[in-house]
N, C-alpha and C positions, 0 to 999 in steps of 0.2 A: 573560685569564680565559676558562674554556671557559664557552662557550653550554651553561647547564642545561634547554634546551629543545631538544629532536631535532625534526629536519624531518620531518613526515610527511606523506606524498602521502594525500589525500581516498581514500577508499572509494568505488568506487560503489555505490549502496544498489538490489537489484532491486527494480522497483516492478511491478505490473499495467497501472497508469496506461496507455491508448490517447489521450489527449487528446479523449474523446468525455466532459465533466463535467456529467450532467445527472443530477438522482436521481428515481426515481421513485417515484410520491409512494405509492403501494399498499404495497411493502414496504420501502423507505427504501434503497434499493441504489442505485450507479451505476448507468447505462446504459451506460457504457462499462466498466467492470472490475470493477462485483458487489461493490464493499466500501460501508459504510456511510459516512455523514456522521464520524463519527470515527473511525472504521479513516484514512479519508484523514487528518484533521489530525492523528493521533499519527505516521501511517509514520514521519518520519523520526526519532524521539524513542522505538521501539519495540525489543525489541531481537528480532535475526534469528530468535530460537525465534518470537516471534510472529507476525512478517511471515510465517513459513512457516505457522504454524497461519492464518493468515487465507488464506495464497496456494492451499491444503487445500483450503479451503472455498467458493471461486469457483468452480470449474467446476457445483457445483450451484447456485450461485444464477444465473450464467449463464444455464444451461438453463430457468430458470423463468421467466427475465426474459423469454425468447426465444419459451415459449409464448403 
């Protein structure tokens, strides 16, 4: 009987993620990659149109975090 299930190799998913996990508490951002409290817990559940529209939108939260 053939395997009705095909092997697939894992994705890997781009993330911002710097292993810096701290949010600050003023605007609700990382301190290390600028996404919100649930930008993190959906990444990997989001699909890649969104992961880009948020990946978009860090360099200016970045910058804010940093003045």
């Amino acid at each position: 009987m053939d395997d009705v299930f095909e092997s697939v190799a894992p994705q890997a998913i781009e993330s911002p993620c710097v292993l810096v996990c701290s949010i600050d508490t003023d605007t609700g951002w990382c301190l290390g990659c600028g996404r919100t409290r649930d930008e993190i817990a959906r990444w990997t559940v989001i699909d890649g149109d969104a992961r880009r529209a948020v990946m978009a939108i860090l360099p200016q939260r970045m910058a804010v975090l940093e003045q």
